[in-house]
MDAnalysis code that builds the backbone (N, CA, C; Angstrom):
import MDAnalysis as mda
import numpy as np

u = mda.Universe.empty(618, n_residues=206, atom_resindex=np.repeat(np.arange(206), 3), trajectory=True)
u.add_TopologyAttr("name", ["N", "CA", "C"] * 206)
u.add_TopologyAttr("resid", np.arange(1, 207))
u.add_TopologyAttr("resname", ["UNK", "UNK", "UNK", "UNK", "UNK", "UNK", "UNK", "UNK", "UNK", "UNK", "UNK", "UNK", "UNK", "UNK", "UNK", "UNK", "UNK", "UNK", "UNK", "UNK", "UNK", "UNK", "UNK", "UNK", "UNK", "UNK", "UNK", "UNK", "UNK", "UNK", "UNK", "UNK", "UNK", "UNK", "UNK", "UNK", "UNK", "UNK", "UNK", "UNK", "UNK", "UNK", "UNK", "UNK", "UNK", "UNK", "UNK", "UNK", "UNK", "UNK", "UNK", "UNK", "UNK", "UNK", "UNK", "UNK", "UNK", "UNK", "UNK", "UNK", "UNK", "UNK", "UNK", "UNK", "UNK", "UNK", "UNK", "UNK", "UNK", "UNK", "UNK", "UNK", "UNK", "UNK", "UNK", "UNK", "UNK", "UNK", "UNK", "UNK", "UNK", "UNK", "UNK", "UNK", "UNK", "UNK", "UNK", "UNK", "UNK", "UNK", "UNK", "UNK", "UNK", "UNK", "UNK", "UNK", "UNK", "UNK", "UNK", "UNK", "UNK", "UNK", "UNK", "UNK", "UNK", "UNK", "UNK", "UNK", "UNK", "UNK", "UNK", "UNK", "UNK", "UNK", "UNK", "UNK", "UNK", "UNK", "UNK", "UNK", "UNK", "UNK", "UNK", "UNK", "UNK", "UNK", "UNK", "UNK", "UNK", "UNK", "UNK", "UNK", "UNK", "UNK", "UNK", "UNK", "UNK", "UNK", "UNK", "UNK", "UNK", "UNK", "UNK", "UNK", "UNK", "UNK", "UNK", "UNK", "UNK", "UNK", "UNK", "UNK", "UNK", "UNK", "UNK", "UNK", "UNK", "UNK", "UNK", "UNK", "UNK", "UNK", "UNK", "UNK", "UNK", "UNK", "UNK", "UNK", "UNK", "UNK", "UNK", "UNK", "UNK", "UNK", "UNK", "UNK", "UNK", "UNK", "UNK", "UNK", "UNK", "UNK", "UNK", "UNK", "UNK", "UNK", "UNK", "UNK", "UNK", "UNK", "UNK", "UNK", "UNK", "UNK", "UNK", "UNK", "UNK", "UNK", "UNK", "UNK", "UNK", "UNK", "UNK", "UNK", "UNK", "UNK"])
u.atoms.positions = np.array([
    [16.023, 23.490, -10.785],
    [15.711, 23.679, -9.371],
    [16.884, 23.229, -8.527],
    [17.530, 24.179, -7.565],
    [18.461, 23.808, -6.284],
    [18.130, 22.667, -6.105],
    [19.097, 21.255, -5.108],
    [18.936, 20.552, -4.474],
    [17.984, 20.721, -3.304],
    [17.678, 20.068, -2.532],
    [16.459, 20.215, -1.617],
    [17.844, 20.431, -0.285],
    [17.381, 20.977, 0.798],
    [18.204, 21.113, 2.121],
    [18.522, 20.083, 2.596],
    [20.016, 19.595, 3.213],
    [20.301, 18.295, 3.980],
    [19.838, 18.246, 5.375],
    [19.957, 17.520, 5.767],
    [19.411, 17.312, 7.538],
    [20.867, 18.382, 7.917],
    [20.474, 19.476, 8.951],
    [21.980, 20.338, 9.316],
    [22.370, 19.889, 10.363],
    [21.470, 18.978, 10.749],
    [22.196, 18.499, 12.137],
    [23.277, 17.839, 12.420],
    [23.525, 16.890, 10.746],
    [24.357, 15.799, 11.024],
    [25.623, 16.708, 9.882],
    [25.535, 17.798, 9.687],
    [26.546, 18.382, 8.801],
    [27.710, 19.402, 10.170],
    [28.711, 20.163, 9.429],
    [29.717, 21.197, 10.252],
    [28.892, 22.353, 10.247],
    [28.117, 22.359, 9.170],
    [27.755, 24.346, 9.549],
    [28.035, 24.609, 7.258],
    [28.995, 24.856, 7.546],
    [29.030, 25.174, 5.967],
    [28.694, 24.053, 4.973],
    [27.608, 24.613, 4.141],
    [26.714, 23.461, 2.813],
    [27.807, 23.716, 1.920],
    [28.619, 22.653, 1.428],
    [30.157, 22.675, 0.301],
    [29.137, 22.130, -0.512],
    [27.958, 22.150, -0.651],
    [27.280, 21.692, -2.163],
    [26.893, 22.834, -2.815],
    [27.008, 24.270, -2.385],
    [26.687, 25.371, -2.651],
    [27.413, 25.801, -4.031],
    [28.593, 26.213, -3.482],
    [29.750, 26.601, -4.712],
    [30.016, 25.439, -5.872],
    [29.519, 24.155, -5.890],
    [29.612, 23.289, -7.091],
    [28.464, 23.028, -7.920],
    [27.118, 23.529, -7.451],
    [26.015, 23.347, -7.990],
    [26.392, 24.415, -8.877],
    [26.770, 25.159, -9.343],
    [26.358, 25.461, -11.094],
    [27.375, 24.540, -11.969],
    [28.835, 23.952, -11.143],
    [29.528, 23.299, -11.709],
    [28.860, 21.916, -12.370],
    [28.067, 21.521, -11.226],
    [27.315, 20.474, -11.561],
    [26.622, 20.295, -12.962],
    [25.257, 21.439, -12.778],
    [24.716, 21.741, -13.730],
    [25.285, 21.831, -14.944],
    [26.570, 22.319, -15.383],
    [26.691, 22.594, -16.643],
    [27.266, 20.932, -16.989],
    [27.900, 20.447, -16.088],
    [28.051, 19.269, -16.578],
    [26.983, 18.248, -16.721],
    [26.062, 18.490, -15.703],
    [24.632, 17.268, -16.911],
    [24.593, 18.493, -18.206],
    [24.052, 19.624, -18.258],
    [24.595, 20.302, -19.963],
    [25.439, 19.238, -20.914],
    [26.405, 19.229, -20.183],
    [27.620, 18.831, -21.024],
    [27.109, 17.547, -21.288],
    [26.869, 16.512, -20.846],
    [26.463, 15.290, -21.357],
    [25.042, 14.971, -21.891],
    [24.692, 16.003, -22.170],
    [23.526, 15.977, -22.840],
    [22.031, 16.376, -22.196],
    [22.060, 16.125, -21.042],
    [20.725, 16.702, -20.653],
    [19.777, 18.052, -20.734],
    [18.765, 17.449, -21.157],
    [17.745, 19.101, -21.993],
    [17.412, 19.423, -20.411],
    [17.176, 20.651, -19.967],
    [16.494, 21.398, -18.929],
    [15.598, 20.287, -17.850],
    [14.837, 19.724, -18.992],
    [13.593, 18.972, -18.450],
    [14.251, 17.614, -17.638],
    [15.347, 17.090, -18.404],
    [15.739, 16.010, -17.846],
    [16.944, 16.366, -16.601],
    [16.991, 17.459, -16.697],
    [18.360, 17.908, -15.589],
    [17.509, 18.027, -14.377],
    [16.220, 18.666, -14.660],
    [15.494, 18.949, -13.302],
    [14.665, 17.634, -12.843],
    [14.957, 16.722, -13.439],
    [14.459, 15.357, -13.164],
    [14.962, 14.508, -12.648],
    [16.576, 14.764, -12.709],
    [17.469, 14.537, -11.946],
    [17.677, 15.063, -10.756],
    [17.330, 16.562, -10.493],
    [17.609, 17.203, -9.003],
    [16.347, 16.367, -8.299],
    [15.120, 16.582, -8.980],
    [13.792, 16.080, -8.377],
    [14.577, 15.135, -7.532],
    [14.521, 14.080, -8.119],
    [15.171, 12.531, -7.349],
    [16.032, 12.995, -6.419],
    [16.913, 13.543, -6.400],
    [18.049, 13.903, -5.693],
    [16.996, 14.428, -4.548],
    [16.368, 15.368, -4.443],
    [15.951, 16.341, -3.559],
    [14.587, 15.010, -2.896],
    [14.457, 14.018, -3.398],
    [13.373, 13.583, -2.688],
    [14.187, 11.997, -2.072],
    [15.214, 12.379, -2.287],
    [16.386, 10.871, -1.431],
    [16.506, 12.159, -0.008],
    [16.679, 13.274, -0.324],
    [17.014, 13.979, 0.801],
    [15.559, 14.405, 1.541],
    [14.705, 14.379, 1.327],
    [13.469, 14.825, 1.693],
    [13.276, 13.113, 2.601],
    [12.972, 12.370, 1.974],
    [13.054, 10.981, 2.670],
    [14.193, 10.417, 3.956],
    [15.514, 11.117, 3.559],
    [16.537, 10.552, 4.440],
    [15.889, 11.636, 5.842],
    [15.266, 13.030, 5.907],
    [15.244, 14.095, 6.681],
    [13.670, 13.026, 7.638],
    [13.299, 12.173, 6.647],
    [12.000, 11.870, 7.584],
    [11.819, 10.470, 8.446],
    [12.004, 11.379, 9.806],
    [11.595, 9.854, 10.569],
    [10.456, 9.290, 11.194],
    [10.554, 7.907, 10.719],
    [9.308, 7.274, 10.825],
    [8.565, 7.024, 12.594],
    [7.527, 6.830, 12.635],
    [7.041, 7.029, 14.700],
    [6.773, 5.851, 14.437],
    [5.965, 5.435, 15.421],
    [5.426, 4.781, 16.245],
    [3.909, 4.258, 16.701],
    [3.613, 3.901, 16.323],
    [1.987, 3.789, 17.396],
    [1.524, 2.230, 17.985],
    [0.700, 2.371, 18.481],
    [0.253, 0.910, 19.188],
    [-0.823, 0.332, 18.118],
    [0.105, -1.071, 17.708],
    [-1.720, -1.360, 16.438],
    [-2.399, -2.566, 18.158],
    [-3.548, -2.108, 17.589],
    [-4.551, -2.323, 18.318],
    [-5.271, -3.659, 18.663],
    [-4.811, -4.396, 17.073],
    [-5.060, -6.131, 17.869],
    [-3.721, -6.922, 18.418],
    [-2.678, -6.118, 18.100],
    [-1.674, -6.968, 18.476],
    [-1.152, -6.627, 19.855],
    [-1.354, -5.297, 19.763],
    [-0.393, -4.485, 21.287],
    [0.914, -3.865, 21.203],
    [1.638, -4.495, 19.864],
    [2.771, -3.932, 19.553],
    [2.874, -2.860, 18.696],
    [4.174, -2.564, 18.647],
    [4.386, -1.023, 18.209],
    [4.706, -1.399, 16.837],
    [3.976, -0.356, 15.812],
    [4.039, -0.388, 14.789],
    [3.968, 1.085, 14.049],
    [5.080, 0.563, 12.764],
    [5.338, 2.077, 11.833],
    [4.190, 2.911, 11.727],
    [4.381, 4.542, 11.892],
    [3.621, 5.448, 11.709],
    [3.937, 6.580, 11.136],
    [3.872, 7.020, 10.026],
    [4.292, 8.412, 9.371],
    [3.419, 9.473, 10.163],
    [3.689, 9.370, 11.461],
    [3.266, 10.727, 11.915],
    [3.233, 12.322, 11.998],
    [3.069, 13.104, 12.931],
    [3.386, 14.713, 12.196],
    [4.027, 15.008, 11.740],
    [5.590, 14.744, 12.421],
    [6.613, 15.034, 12.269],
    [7.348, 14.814, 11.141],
    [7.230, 13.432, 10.210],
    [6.972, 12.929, 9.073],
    [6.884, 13.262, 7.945],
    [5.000, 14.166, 8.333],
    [4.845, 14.281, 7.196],
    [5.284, 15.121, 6.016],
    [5.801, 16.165, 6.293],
    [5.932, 17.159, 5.393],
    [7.477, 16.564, 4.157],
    [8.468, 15.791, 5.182],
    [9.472, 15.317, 4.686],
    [8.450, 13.800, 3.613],
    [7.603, 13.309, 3.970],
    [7.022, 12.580, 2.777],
    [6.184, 12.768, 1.990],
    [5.432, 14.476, 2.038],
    [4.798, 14.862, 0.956],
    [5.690, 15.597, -0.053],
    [7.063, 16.086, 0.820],
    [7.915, 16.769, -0.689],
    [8.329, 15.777, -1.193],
    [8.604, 14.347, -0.578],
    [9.539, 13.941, -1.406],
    [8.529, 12.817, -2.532],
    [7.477, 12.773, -2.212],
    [6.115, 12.023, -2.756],
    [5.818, 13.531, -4.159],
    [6.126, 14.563, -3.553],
    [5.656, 15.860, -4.587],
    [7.010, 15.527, -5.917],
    [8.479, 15.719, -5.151],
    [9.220, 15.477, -6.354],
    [9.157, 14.235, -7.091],
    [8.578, 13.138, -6.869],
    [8.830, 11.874, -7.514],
    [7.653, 11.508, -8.528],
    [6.735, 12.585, -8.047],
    [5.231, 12.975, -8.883],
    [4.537, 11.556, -8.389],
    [4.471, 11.235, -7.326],
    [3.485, 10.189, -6.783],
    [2.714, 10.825, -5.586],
    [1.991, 9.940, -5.212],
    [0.741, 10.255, -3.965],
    [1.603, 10.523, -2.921],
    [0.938, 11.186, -1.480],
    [1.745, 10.868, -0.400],
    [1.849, 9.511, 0.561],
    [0.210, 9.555, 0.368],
    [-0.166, 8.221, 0.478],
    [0.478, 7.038, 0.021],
    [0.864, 6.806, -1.249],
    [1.725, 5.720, -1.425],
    [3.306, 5.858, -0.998],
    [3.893, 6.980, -0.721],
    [4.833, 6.796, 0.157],
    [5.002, 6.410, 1.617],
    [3.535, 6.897, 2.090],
    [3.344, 6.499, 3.449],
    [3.290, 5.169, 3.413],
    [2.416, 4.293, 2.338],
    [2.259, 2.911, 2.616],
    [3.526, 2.170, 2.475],
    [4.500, 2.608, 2.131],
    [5.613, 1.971, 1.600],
    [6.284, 1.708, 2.934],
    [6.174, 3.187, 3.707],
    [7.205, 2.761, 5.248],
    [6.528, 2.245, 5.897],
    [5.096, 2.301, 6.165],
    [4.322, 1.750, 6.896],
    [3.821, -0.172, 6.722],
    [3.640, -0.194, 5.557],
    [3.461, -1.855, 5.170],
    [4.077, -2.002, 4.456],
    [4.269, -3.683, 4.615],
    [4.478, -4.517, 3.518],
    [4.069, -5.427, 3.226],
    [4.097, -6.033, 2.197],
    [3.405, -7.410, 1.525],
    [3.874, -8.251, 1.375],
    [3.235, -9.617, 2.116],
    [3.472, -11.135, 2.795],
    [2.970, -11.793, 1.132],
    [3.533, -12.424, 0.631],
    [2.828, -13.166, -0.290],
    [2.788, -14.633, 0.317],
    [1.376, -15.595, 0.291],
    [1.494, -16.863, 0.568],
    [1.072, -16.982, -0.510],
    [1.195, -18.750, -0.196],
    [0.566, -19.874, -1.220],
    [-0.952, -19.467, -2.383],
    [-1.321, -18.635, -1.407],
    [-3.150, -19.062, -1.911],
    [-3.485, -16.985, -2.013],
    [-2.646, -16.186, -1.216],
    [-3.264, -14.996, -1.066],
    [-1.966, -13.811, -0.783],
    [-1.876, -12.349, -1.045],
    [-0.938, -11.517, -0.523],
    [-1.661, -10.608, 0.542],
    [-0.657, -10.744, 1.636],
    [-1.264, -10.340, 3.202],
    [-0.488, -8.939, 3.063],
    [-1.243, -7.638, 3.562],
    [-0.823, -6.254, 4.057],
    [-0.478, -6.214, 5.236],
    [0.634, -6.357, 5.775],
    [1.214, -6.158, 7.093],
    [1.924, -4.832, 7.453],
    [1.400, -4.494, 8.707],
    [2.160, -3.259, 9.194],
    [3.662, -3.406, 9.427],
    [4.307, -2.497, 9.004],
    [5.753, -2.657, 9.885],
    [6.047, -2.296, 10.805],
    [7.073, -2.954, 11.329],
    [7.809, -2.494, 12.339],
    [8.390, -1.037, 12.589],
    [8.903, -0.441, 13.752],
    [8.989, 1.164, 13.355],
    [11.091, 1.082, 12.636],
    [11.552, -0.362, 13.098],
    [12.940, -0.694, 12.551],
    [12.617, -1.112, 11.230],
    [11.767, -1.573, 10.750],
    [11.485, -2.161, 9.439],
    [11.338, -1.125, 8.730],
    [10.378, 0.099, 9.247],
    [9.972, 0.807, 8.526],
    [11.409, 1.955, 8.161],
    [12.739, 2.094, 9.193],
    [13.538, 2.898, 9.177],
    [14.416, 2.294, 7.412],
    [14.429, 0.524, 7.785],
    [14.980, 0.094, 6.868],
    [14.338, 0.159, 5.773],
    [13.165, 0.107, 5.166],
    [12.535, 0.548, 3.999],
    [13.048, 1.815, 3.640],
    [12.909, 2.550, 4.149],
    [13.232, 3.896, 3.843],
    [14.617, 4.281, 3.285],
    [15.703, 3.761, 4.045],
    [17.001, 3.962, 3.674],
    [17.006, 3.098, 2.242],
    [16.763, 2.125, 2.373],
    [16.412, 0.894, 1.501],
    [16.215, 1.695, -0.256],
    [15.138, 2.624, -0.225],
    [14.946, 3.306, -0.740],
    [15.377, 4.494, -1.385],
    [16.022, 5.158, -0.533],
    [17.151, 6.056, -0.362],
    [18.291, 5.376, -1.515],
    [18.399, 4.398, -1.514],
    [19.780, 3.307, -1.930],
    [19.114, 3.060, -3.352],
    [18.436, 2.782, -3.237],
    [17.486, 2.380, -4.533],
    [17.761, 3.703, -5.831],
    [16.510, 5.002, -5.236],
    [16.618, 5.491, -6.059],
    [17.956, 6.188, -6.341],
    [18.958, 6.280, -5.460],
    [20.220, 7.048, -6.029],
    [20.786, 6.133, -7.159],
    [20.724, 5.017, -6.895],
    [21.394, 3.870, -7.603],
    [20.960, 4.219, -8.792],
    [19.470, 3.996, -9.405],
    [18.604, 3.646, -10.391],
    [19.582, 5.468, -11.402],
    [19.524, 6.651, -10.345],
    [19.652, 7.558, -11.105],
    [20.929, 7.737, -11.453],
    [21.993, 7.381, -10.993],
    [23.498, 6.942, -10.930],
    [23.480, 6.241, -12.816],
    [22.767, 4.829, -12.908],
    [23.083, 3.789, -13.565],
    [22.135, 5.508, -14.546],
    [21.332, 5.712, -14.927],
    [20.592, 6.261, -15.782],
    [21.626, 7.650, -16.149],
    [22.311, 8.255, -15.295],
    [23.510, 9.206, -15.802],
    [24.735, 8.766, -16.334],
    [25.338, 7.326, -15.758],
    [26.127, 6.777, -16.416],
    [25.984, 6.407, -18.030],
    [24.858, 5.767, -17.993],
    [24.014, 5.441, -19.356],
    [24.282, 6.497, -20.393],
    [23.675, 7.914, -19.807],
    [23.531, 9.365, -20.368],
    [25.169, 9.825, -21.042],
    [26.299, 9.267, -20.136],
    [27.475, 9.386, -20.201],
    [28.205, 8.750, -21.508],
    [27.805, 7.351, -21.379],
    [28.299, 6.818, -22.247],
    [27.799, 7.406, -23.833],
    [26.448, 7.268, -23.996],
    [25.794, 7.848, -25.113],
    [26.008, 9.121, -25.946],
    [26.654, 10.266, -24.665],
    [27.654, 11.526, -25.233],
    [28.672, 10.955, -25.764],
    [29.247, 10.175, -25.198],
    [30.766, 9.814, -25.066],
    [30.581, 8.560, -26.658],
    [29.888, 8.385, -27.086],
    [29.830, 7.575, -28.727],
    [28.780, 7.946, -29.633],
    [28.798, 9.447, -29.018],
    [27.556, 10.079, -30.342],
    [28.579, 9.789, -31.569],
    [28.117, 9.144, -32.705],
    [27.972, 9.248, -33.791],
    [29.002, 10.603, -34.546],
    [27.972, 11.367, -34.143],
    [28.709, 12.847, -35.044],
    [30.041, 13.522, -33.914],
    [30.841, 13.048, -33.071],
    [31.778, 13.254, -32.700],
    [33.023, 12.675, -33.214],
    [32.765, 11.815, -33.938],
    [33.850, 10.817, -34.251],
    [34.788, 10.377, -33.576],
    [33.618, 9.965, -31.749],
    [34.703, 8.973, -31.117],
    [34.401, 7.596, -31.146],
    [34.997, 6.751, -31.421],
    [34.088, 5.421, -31.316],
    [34.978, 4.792, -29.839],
    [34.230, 3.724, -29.769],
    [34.271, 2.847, -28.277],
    [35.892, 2.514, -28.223],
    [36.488, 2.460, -28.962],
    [37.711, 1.751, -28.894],
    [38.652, 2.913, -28.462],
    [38.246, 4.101, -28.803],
    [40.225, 4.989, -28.918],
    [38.970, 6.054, -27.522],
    [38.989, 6.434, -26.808],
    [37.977, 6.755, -26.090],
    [37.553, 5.465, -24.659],
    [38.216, 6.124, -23.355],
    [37.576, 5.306, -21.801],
    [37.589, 6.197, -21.033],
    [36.917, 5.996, -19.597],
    [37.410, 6.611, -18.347],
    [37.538, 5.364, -17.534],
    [38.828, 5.433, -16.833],
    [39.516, 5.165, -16.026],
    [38.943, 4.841, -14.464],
    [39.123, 4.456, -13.739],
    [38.792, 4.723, -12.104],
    [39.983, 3.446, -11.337],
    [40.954, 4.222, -10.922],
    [41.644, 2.454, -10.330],
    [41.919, 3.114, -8.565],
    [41.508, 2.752, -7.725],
    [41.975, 2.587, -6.504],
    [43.418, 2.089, -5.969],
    [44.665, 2.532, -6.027],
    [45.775, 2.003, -5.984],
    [46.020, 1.369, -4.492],
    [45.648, 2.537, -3.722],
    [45.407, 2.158, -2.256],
    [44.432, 1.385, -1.416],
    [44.110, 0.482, -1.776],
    [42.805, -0.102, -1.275],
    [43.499, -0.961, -0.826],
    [44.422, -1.528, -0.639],
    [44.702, -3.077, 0.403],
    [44.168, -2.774, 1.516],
    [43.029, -3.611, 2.468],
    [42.601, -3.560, 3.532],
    [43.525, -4.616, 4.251],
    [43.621, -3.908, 6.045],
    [43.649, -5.043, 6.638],
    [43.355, -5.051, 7.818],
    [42.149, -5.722, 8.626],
    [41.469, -5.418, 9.653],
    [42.080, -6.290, 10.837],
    [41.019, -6.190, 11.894],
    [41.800, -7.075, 12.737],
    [40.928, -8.667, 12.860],
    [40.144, -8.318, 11.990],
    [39.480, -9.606, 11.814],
    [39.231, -9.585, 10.183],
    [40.061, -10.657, 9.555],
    [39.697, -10.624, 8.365],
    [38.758, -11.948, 7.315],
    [37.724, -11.348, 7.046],
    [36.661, -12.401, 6.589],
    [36.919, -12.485, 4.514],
    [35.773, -13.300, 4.261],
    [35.918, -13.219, 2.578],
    [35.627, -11.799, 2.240],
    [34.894, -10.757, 2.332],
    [35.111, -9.640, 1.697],
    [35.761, -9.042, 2.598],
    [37.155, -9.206, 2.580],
    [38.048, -8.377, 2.753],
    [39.047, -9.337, 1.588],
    [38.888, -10.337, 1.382],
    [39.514, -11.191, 0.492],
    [39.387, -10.444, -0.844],
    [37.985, -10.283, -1.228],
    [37.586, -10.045, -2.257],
    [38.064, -8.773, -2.638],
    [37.820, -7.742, -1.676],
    [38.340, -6.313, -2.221],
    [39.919, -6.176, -2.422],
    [40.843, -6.906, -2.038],
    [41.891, -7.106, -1.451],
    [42.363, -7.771, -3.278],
    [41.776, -8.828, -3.747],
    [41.829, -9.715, -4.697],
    [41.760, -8.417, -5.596],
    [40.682, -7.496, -6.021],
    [40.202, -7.253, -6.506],
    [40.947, -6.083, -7.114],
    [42.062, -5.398, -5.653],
    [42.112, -4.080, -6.129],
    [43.850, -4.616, -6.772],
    [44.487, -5.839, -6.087],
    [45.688, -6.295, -6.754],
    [45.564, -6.818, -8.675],
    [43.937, -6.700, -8.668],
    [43.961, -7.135, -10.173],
    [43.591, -5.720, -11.215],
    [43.064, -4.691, -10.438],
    [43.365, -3.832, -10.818],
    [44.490, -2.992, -10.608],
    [45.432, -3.145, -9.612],
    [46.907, -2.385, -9.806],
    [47.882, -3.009, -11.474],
    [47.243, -4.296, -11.149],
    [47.834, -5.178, -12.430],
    [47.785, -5.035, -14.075],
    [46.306, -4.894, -13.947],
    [45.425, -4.080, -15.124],
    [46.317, -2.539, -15.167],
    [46.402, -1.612, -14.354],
    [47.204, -0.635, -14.389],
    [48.560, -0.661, -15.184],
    [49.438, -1.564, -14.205],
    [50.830, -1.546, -14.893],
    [50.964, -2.142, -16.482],
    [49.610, -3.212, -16.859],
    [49.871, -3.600, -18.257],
    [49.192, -2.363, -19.153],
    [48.309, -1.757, -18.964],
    [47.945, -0.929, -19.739],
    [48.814, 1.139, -19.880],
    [49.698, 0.474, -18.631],
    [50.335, 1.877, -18.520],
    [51.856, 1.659, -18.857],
    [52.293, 0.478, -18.166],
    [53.361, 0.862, -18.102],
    [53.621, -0.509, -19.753],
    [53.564, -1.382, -20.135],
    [53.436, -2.087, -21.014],
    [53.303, -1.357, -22.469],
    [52.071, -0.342, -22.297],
    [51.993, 0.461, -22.956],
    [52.794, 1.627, -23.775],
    [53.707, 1.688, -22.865],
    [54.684, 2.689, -22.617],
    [55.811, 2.440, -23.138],
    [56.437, 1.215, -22.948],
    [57.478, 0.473, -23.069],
    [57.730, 0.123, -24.986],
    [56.123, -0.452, -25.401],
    [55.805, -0.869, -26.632],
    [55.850, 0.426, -27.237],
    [55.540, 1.770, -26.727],
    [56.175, 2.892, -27.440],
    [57.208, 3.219, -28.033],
    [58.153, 2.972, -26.649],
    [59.548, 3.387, -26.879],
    [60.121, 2.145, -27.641],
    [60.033, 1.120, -27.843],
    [60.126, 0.662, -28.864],
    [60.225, 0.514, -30.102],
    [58.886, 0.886, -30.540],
    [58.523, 1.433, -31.598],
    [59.387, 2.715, -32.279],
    [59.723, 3.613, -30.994],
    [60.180, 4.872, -31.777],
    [61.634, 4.563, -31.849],
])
């Protein structure tokens, strides 16, 4: 199944996810995914976008006076597809933006949210499941990448990712800017010993 539609409001006009979706596809193929699990993957995908498209209202709760989360009309349809792809209720997606749960000492309290609380659940969520399906394709990745009957094992066999350009420098600089800063000089470092070290111990050799 296609990806689900993005919000077009916040895009240029032309969907560039068009012309790479079969590219896509053959590559979960390529790492192993049967039909069933590829479309289990768009599911998720299409219900982070079904969720990001839905915004949460408003209403007055009635003993307090204040305004509290409401999956109203407008809502709903963006939380029954994305409640349809995840194969859960709609209802329990609604309760998710709408409450949350206070645990005390002695009892757990159902509280309404806020209509900001409820925006942040949602994204919250959004973050969640991409993550969860990210770590579960990586997983999928590795497991191609040391099948057995390929005869690659872990050692002669990596992928790479180094950021060369990442030195930040703002006009206010706090600890994570330290950290990324730390982080990407220990990977330029990691670079030159495994590349250029590497290289050197070649020509050596020959």
């Amino acid at each position: 199944m296609p990806p689900a539609n993005a919000r077009r409001s916040e895009t240029s006009g032309d969907d560039k996810s068009v012309p790479v979706f079969p590219d896509v596809a053959r590559a979960l193929t390529a790492v192993g995914l049967d039909k069933a699990s590829a479309e289990d993957a768009w599911a998720v995908l299409g219900a982070i976008v079904a969720l990001a498209d839905g915004d949460v209202g408003a209403t007055e709760d009635a003993a307090s006076k204040e305004k509290v989360a409401a999956v109203d009309a407008s809502a709903q349809s963006a939380v029954g597809r994305a409640a349809q792809l995840l194969g859960v209720g709609a209802a329990q997606v609604g309760d998710m933006l709408e409450k949350r749960t206070v645990q005390t000492r002695e009892e757990a309290l159902t509280v309404r949210r806020s209509p900001e609380d409820a925006m942040t659940a949602r994204d919250a969520a959004c973050r969640w499941l991409y993550g969860a399906l990210f770590d579960a394709l990586v997983a999928q990745c590795n497991t191609a990448l040391h099948d057995e009957g390929s005869g690659v094992t872990r050692g002669n066999r990596f992928v790479g990712i180094l950021d060369i350009f990442g030195f930040e420098t703002l006009e206010v600089n706090g600890l994570e800017t330290l950290l990324i800063n730390y982080a990407n000089e220990s990977l330029q470092q990691l670079f030159c010993d495994a590349v250029f070290a590497a290289e050197l111990d070649l020509y050596e050799a020959e």
